[in-house]
ZAMARGU-4260 file (C-alpha; in steps of 0.2 Angstrom, whole numbers, plus 5000, padded with zeros to 4 digits):
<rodrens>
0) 4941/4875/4980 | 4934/4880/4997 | 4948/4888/5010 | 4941/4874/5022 | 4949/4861/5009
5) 4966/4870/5012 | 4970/4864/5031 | 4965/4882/5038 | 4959/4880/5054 | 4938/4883/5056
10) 4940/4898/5068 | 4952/4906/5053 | 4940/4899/5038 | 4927/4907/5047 | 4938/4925/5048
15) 4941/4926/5031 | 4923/4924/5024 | 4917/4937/5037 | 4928/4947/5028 | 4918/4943/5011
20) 4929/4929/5004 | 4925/4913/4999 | 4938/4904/4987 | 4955/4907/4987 | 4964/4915/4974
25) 4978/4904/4962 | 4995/4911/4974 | 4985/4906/4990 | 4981/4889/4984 | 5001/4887/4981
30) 5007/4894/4997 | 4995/4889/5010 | 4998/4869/5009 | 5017/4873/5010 | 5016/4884/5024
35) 5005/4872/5035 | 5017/4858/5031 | 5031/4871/5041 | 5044/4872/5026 | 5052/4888/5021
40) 5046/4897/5006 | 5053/4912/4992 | 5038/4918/4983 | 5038/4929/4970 | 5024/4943/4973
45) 5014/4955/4964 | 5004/4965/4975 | 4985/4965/4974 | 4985/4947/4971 | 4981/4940/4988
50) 4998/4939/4995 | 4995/4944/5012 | 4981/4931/5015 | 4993/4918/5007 | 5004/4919/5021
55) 4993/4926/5037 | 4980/4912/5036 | 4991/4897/5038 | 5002/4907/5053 | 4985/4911/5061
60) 4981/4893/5062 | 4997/4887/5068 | 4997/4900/5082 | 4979/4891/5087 | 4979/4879/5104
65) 5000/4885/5106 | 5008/4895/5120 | 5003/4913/5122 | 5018/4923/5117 | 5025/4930/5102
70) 5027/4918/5090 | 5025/4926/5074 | 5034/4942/5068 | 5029/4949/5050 | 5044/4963/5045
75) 5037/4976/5029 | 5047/4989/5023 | 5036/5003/5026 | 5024/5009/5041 | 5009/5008/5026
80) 5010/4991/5023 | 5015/4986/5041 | 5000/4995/5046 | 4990/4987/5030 | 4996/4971/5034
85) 4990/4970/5051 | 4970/4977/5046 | 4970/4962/5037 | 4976/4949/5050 | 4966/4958/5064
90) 4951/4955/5051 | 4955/4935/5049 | 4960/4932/5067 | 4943/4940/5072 | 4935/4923/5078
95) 4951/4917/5086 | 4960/4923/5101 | 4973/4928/5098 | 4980/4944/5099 | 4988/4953/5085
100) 4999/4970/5086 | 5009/4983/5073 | 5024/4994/5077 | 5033/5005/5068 | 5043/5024/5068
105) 5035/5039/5066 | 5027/5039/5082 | 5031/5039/5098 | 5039/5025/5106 | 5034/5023/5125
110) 5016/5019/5121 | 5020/5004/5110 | 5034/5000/5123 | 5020/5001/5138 | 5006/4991/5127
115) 5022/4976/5123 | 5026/4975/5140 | 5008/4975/5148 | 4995/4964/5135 | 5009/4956/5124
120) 5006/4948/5105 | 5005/4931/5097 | 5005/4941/5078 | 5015/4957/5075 | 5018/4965/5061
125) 5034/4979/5063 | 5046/4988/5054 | 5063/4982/5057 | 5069/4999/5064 | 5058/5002/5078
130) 5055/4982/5081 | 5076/4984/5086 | 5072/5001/5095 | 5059/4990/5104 | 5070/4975/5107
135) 5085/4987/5115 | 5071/4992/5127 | 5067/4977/5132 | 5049/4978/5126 | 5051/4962/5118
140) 5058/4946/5115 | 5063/4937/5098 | 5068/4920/5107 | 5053/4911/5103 | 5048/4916/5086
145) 5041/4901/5074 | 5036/4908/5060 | 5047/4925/5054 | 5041/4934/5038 | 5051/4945/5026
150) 5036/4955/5016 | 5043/4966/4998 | 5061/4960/5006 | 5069/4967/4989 | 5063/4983/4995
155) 5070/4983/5012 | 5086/4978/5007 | 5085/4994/4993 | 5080/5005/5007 | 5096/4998/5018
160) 5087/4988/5030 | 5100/4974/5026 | 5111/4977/5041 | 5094/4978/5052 | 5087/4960/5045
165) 5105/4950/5048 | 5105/4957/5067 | 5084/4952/5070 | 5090/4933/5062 | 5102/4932/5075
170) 5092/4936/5089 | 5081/4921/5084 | 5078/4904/5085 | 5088/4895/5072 | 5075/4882/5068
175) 5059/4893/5064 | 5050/4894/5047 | 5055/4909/5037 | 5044/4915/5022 | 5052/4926/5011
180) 5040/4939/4998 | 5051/4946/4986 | 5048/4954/4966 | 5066/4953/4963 | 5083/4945/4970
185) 5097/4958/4970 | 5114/4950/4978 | 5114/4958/4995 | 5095/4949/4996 | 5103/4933/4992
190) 5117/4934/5003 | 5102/4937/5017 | 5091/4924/5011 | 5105/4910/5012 | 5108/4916/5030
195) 5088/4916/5033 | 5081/4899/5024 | 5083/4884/5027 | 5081/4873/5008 | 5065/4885/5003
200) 5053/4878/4991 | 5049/4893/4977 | 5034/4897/4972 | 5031/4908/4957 | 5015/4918/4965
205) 5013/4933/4950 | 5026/4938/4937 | 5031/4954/4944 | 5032/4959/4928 | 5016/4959/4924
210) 5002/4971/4925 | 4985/4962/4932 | 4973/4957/4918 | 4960/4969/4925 | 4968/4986/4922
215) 4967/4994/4906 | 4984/5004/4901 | 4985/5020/4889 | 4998/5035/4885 | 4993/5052/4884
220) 5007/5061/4872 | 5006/5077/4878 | 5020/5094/4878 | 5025/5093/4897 | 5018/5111/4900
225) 5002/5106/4895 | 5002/5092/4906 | 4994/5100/4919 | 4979/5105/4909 | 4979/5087/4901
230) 4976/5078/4921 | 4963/5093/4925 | 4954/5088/4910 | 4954/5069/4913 | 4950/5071/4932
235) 4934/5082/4925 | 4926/5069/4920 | 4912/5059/4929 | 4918/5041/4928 | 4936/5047/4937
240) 4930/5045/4952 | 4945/5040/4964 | 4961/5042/4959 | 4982/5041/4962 | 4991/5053/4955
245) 5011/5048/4957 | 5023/5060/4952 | 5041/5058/4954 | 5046/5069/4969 | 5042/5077/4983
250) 5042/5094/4979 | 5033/5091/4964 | 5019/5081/4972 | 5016/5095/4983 | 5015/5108/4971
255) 5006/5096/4956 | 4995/5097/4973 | 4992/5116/4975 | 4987/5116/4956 | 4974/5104/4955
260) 4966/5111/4973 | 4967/5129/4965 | 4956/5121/4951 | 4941/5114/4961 | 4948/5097/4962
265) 4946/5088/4982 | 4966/5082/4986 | 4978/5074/4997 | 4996/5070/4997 | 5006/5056/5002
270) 5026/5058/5002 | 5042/5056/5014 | 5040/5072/5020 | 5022/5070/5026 | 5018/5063/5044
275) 5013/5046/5048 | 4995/5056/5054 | 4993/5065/5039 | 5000/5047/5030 | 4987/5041/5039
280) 4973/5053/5037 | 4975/5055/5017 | 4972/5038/5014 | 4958/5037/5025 | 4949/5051/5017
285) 4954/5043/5001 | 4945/5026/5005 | 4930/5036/5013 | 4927/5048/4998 | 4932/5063/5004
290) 4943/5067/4990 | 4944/5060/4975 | 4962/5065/4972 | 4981/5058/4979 | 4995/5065/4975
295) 5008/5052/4979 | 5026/5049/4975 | 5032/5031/4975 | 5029/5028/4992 | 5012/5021/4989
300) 5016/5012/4973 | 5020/4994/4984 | 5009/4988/4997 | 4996/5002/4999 | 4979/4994/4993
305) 4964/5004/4994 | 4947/4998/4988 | 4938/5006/4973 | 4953/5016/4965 | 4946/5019/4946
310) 4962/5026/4941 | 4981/5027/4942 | 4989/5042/4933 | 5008/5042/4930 | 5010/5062/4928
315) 5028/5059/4930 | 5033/5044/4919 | 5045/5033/4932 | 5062/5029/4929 | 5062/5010/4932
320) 5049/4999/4922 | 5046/4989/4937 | 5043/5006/4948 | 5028/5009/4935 | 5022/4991/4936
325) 5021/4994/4955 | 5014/5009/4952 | 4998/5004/4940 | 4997/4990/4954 | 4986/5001/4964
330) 4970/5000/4954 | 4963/4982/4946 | 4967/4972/4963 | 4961/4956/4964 | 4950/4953/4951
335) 4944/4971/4950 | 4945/4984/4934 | 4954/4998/4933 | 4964/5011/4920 | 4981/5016/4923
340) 4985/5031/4911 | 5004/5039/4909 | 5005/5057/4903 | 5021/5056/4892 | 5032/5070/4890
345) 5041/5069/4871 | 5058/5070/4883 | 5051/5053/4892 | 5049/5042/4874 | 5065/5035/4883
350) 5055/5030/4898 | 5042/5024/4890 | 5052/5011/4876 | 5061/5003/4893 | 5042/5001/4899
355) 5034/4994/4885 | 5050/4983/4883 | 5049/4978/4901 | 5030/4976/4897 | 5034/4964/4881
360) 5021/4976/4872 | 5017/4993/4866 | 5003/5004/4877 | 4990/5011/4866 | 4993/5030/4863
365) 4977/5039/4867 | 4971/5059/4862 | 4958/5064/4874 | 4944/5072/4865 | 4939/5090/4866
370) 4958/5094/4872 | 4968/5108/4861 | 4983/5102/4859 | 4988/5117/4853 | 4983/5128/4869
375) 4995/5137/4879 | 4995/5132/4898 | 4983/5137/4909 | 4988/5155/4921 | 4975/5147/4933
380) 4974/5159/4949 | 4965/5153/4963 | 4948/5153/4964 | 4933/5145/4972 | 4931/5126/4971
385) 4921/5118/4959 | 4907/5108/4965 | 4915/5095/4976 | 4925/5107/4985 | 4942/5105/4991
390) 4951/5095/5005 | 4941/5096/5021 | 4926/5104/5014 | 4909/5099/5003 | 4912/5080/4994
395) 4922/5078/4978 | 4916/5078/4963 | 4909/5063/4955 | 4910/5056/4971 | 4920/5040/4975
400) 4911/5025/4971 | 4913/5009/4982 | 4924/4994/4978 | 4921/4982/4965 | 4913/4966/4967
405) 4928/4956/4975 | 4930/4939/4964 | 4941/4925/4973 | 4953/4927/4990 | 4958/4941/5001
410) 4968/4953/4995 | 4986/4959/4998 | 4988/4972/5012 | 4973/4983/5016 | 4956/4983/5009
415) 4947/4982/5025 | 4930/4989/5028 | 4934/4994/5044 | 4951/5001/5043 | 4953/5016/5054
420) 4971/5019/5051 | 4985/5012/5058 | 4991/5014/5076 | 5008/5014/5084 | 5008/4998/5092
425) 4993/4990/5096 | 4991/4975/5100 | 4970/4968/5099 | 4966/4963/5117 | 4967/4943/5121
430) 4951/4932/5125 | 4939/4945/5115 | 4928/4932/5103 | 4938/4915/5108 | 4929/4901/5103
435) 4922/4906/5086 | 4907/4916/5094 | 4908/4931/5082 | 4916/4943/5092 | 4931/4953/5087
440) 4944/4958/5095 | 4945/4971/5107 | 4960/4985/5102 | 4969/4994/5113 | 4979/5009/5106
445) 4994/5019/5104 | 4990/5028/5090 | 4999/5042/5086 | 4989/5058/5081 | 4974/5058/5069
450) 4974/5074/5062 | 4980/5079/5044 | 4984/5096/5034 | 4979/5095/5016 | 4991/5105/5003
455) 4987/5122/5006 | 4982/5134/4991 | 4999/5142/4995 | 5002/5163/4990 | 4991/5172/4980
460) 5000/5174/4962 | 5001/5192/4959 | 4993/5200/4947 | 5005/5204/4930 | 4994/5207/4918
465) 5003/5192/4907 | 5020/5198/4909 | 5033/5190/4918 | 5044/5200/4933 | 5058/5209/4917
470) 5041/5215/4907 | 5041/5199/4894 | 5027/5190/4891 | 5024/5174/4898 | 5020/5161/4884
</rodrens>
């Protein structure tokens, strides 16, 4: 089934196979017809499953031939997939006119307030924080909203944006469409969705619960201070070629960091404490092959899609099985292979059963060969990179090896070719390739700064000989 078959306007069907796409996959086959016909709608969403094009395609066509104003507002929880969501509508809405625009925190304000007030958007996507902060200023208005998205609304309610959402639904129009993206249904979601919808149909898009059939699961049992040496040995080898790395805090993603750099291996971090420019920059030079390593914590286990990701590494074994199931969701997107390996700890066997009994089976348990068990961990002191260098300097090892051959639809957020890292607000420049003549849009933009600091190498250790700061030997 052809998109063309699916109602989508031609200037839209024409976006999305520039993009590389030519059927749709199974969720955008359900949603799109109900979304053109204007009803409300609650899907159920795995990322990575083409979720994103699901809803963007048929709002993109309603906005052709209609008033120039904003008329479509996409709220995500995060400034990652806000930004990653509007990569991918810019991509569709290439061959239209229309202008499409992202805002959200952690940069400054007044350029997004300028660029709102001077070009205007028919298509933003924002976070609900800053598209209030906005609002206040009078860089926008919400009265004339007709199509209103709620993308991973679970999350934002977890992350108490409840309050936030019930005061945007009241500064709308009462009678828009409202689509609603959610893996779960906690209480304080319902209570927002029976304020929000008006008699939704439900659509089953992905059992959240389930991993996609492309990614190949395995546990590594292994003490947790060998762990360390366990992920350098595995990120050794030649087929790991671009990897996430998830661990459970901050701290610890920060130093799991410093260790793997000290050992030779190209690496950048993504956590709360980062900046949206170094956000920024790491996943760029992840999708460009200039490292081969991110150290994340669950920040980057919803929404963030990134072409070509071999592997998924759980160093930390996550608390909540459906945090792991977001997690491995990185790798095997949209028809694509991939392995997603958890190093478990014999203190995480808890973890793990609540996984596998989330999962409805056991994970294979694999032993890597050529590992000793036995060994006691590496006193690794810093030293030169191995070939590949580190973060900012020579190419990772292995290098990083380009996406799959994409079967089906568009994916979920991100996955552009031409992503160059989201701005602060800004909105693509009207009457740039109207007409279907091929030309993109022009942006214009507010982003914030592009630069980034990898992980630094941190103190030299001092030398002890083996023996720890009383005179005992370390072990």
């Amino acid at each position: 089934m052809p998109f063309a078959s699916l109602g989508l306007a031609p200037p839209v069907v024409k976006g999305v196979r520039a993009a590389g796409y030519v059927d749709p996959t199974p969720i955008q086959r359900k949603a799109i017809p109900i979304i053109l016909e204007g009803r409300d709608l609650i899907g159920a969403a795995q990322t990575g499953t083409g979720k994103t094009a699901a809803f963007v395609l048929p709002i993109l066509t309603r906005l052709l031939g209609g008033p120039r104003r904003l008329r479509a507002l996409v709220l995500t929880p995060t400034r990652e997939l806000a930004a990653q969501v509007e990569t991918n509508a810019r991509d569709y809405a290439r061959f239209t006119d229309l202008s499409v625009g992202v805002v959200y925190g952690g940069v400054p304000l007044p350029p997004q307030e300028r660029l709102l007030k001077q070009h205007g958007v028919d298509f933003l996507v924002a976070t609900p924080g800053r598209l209030l902060d906005l609002h206040d200023r009078l860089a926008l208005r919400l009265d004339y909203i007709e199509v209103l998205v709620l993308d991973e609304a679970d999350r934002m309610v977890d992350m108490g944006f409840a309050p936030d959402l019930k005061r945007i639904l009241r500064l709308m129009p009462k009678d828009r469409q409202t689509l609603m993206f959610s893996a779960t249904m906690p209480p304080e979601l319902n209570r927002v969705a029976n304020e929000a919808l008006r008699n939704p149909a439900r659509v089953d898009l992905a059992p959240p619960q389930r991993p996609a059939a492309g990614i190949t699961q395995a546990v590594y049992p292994v003490p947790r201070h060998l762990k360390t040496d366990l992920l350098d040995s595995m990120l050794s080898r030649s087929e790991v070629s671009s990897v996430i790395v998830f661990a459970r805090t901050k701290h610890g993603a920060e130093k799991l960091a410093r260790d793997l750099q000290r050992r030779g291996h190209s690496v950048a971090t993504l956590h709360g404490n980062r900046s949206q420019s170094q956000r920024e920059r790491a996943l760029l030079d992840l999708r460009r092959g200039r490292v081969q390593v991110l150290v994340a914590t669950d920040i980057a286990s919803r929404g963030i899609d990134v072409e070509g990701i071999t592997h998924v590494i759980n160093y930390d074994v996550p608390h909540a099985p459906e945090d792991y199931v977001h997690r491995i969701g990185r790798t095997g997107r949209v028809d694509q292979v991939g392995d997603a390996f958890t190093l478990i700890a014999p203190e995480e066997l808890k973890q793990l059963t609540a996984i596998e009994r989330f999962l409805g089976r056991a994970v294979p348990r694999v032993v890597l060969p050529d590992f000793d068990y036995k060994r006691r961990p590496t006193d690794h002191r810093p030293s030169e990179p191995r070939a590949g260098g580190n973060h900012g300097g020579g190419r990772p090892r292995g290098g990083a090896q380009g996406p799959a051959h994409r079967r089906g639809g568009p994916p979920g957020p991100g996955g552009s070719r031409r992503s160059q890292g989201a701005g602060g607000g800004a909105p693509h420049g009207r009457g740039h390739g109207s007409g279907g003549h091929g030309r993109p849009n022009q942006t214009s933009s507010a982003r914030g700064p592009q630069t980034s600091e990898a992980p630094q190498h941190g103190r030299r250790p001092r030398k002890s000989h083996g023996l720890d700061r009383r005179g005992r030997r370390r072990i």
